[in-house]
N, C-alpha and C positions, 0 to 999 in steps of 0.2 A: 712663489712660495714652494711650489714642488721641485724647482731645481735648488731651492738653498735646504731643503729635508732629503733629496738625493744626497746633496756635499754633506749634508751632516751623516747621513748613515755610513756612506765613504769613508768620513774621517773615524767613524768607532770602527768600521771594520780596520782601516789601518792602526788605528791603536791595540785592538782586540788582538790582533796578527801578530803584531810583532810583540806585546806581551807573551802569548804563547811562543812564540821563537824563544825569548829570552829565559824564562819557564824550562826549555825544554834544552837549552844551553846550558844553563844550571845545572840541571840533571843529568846531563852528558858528563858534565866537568867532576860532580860528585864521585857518579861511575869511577871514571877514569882517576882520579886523586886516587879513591879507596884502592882500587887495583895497584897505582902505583906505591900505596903503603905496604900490601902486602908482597911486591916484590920486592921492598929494599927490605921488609921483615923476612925476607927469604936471604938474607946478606950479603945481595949485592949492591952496588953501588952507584950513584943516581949518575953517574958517564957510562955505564954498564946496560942501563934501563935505558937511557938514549939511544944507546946501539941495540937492543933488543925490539925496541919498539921501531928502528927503521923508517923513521916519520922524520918530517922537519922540527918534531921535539928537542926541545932543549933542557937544560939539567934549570934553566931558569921556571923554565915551563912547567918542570917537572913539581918544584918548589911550592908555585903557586899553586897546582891544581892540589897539589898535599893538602896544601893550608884551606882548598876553598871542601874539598872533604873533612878535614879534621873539624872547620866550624860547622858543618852539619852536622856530624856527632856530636859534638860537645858546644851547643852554644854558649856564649857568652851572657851570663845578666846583663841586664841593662847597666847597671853602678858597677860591675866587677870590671878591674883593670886587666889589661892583657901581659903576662908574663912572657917574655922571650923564653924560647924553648933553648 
């Protein structure tokens, strides 16, 4: 009994853990969208912001982390359909 309630605290601590990892990769990627909104609202350009940022960033990358900022501003209803920007 007390090695299968050791495995069990084990397994919440691995679940607990890597929720916060994910949690906290969220909020990285927020960060980083919103930043990279307001450099392209600065006029430049998301091949421009690749080369700025000097990272193995991609203009694909740059897209997505847009979109995973823009839905934490502005979420979506539940029933509301998503419009192509």
């Amino acid at each position: 009994q007390e090695r299968e309630d050791r495995i069990a605290a084990l397994a919440i601590e691995v679940n607990v853990t890597l929720a916060s990892g994910r949690a906290a990769l969220h909020k990285a990627e927020i960060a980083a969208g919103t930043a990279l909104n307001q450099m392209l609202a600065m006029g430049i350009s998301a091949g421009e912001v690749v080369e700025w940022c000097a990272s193995d960033l991609t203009v694909k990358d740059v897209t997505r982390l847009r979109r995973i900022a823009d839905t934490a501003a502005y979420p979506q209803a539940p029933d509301e359909k998503v419009v192509a920007k």
